[in-house]
Structure formats: structure tokens, C-alpha cells
C-alpha positions in Angstrom: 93.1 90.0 115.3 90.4 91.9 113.1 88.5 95.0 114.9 84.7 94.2 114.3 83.3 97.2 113.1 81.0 99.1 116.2 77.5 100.0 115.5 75.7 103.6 116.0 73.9 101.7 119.1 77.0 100.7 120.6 78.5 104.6 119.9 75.5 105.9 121.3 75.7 103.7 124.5 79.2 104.7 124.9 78.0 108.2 125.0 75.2 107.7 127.9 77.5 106.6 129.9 79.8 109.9 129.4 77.0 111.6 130.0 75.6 109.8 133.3 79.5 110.5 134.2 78.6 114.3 133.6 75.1 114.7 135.6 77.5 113.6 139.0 74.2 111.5 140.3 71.5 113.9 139.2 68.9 112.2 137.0 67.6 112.7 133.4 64.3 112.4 132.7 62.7 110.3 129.7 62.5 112.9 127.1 66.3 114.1 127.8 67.6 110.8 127.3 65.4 110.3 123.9 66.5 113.4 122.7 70.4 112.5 123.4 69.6 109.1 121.7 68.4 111.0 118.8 71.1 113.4 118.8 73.8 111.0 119.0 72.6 108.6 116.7 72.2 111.3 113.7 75.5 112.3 114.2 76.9 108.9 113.9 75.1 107.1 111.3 76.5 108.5 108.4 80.1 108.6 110.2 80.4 105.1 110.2 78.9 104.2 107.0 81.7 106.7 105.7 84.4 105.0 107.5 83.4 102.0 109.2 86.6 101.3 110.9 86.7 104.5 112.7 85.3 103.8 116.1 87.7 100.1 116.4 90.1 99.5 118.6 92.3 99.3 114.9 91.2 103.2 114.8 94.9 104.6 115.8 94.0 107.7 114.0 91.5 108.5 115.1 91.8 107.7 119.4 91.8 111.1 120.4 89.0 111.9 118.1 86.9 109.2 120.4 88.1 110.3 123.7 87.3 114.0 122.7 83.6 112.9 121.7 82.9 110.8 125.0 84.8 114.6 127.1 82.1 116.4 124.9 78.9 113.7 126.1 80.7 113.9 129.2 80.3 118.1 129.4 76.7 118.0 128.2 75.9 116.0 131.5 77.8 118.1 133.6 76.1 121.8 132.2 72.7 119.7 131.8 73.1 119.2 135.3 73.9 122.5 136.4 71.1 124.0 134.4 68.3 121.5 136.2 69.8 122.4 139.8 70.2 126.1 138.6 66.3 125.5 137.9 65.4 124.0 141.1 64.2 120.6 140.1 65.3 117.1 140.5 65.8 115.8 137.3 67.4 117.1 134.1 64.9 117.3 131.4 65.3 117.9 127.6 65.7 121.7 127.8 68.4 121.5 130.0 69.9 119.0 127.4 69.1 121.2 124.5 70.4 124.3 126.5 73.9 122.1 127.3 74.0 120.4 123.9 74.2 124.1 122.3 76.8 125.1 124.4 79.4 122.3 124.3 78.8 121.5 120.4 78.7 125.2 119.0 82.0 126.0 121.7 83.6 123.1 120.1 82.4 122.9 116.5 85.0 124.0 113.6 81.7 123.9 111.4 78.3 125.2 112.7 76.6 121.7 113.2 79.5 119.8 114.0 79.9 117.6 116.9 82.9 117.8 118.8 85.3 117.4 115.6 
């Protein structure tokens, strides 16, 4: 059985839900989660139209490359999260994002601008 190739959407949705796993209940607002859409998204696009097999289940190389870039979504929740309740207010918004973004992709970045590879 072939592996259909999966879309930057589908990558991206995968990543929300890393994320929401981060934030442990606390909610993002609008902008946050439009900026993580953007985020994700550039970073994928070209990836797969590089190597469109990379994100299938026929992917065995590259497995723990996946699992490593939903931990790193994953992270961003959490520290977005901490940041909004460090703050004070209900809802993470895209500064907190920004502010946890930085953090997990420049602490686990080989290249400066690299996501989580």
C-alpha cells in the first residue's frame, strides 16, 4: 500500500494539536493561533515540495524527525502558556507565542532559523 503524500494543512493541523497538548487547558487567542498557522506553514511548504514523501507513514527515516517537530509544537504550548499565566491573563496571545516560539526553535535549531531539525 502507497503512502499518499500529506499536505502543509494536514502538517500544520498536526501541530495545533501538539500545541493545544502544551497550553494544558489554557486558551490561545485568535492572533496566536494565526501566527502559529503562519509559522508552521512557511516552514513546511518548501519541505515537502523538496521531499514529498517525508511526512508518510512510508517516511522510516525520517520518524523521529516528525515526533521531534510535534515535542517542539508541543513545548511552544507549554512556555506560551506559562508566559500568559506568568502575565496574569486568561488566554495566551501572540506575544506569548512569539516569546515561546524563540525559545524552543533558537534552543533547538542547528542553523539560526531552523525549526526543530
Amino acid at each position: 500500500m502507497t503512502s499518499k503524500a500529506a499536505t502543509p494543512e494536514q502538517i500544520v493541523s498536526l501541530c495545533l494539536v501538539w500545541y493545544g497538548r502544551g497550553t494544558g487547558g489554557v486558551p490561545s487567542r485568535q492572533d496566536a493561533v494565526d501566527d502559529l498557522v503562519q509559522f508552521f506553514k512557511a516552514k513546511f511548504v518548501n519541505a515537502l515540495r523538496n521531499d514529498p514523501l517525508r511526512w508518510t507513514d512510508a517516511d522510516d527515516a525520517h520518524v523521529l524527525e516528525k515526533l521531534f517537530i510535534l515535542r517542539c509544537a508541543e513545548a511552544i504550548g507549554r512556555l506560551a502558556a506559562q508566559e500568559a499565566t506568568k502575565d496574569g491573563v486568561l488566554s495566551i496571545g501572540s506575544s506569548h507565542v512569539l516569546l515561546a516560539r524563540n525559545q524552543v526553535v533558537g534552543g533547538f535549531s542547528r542553523n539560526p532559523g531552523d525549526f526543530c531539525n
